[in-house]
C-alpha positions as CSV (number, residue, x, y, z in Angstrom):
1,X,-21.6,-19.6,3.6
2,X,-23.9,-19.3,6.4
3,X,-23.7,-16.5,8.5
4,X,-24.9,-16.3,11.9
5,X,-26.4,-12.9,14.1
6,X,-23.9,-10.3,14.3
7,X,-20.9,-12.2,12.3
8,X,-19.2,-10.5,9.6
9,X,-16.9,-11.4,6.5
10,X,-12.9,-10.4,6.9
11,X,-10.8,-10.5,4.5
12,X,-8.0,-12.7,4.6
13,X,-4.2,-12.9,2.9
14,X,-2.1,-16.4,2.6
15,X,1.6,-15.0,2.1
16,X,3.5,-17.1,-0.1
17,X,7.4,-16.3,0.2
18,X,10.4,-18.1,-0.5
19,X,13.0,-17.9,2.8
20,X,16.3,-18.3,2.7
21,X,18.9,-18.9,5.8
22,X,19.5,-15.1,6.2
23,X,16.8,-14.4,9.4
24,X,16.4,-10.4,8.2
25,X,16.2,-10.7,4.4
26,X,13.7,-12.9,5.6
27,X,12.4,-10.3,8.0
28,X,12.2,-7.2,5.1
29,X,10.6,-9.7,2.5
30,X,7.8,-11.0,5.3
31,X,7.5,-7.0,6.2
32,X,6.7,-6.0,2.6
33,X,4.4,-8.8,1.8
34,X,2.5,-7.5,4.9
35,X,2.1,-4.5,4.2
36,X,1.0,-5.1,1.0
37,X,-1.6,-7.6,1.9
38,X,-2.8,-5.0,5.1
39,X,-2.8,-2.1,2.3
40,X,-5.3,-4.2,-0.2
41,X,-7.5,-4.3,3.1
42,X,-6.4,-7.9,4.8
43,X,-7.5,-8.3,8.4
44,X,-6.2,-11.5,8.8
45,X,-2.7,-12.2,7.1
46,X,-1.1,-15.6,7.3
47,X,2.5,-16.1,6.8
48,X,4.6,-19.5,5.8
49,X,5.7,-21.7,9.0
50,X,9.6,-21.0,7.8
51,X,9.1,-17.2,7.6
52,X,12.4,-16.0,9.2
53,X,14.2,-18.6,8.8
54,X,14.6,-21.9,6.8
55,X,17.7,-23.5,7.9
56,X,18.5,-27.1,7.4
57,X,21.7,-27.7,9.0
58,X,21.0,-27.6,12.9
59,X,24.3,-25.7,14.1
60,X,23.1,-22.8,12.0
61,X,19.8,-22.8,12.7
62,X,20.7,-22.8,16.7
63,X,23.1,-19.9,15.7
64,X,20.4,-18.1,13.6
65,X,17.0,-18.4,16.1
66,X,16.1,-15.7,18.6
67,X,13.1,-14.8,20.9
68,X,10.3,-13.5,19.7
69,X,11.2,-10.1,21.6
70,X,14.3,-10.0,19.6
71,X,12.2,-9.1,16.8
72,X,10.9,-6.3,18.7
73,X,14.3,-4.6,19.0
């Protein structure tokens, strides 16, 4: 790897998780994982693109989503 003037290393955590349709077991499992990852010293932690929620039939998934602010709550 080359480095250039004043760059530094990070460490970095891929989060491999298995979702489900239910948006906050989703939520706790994402949390833990997390919090592991920041724990071991991960500055940069990267989660699945179906974190919250992997929902195949579109009704349910226009049920399930929510703003991001929603998260917040």
């Amino acid at each position: 790897m080359i480095m250039m003037s004043g760059e530094k290393n990070i460490k970095a955590a891929c989060i491999q998780m298995c979702s489900s349709t239910e948006v906050e077991i989703n939520i706790k499992s994402a949390v833990s994982f997390i919090t592991e990852a920041a724990k071991q010293g991960a500055e940069l932690i990267i989660t699945p693109e179906m974190t919250t929620l992997l929902e195949r039939n579109s009704e349910g998934l226009f049920e399930k989503v929510r703003t991001e602010y929603r998260d917040w709550e």
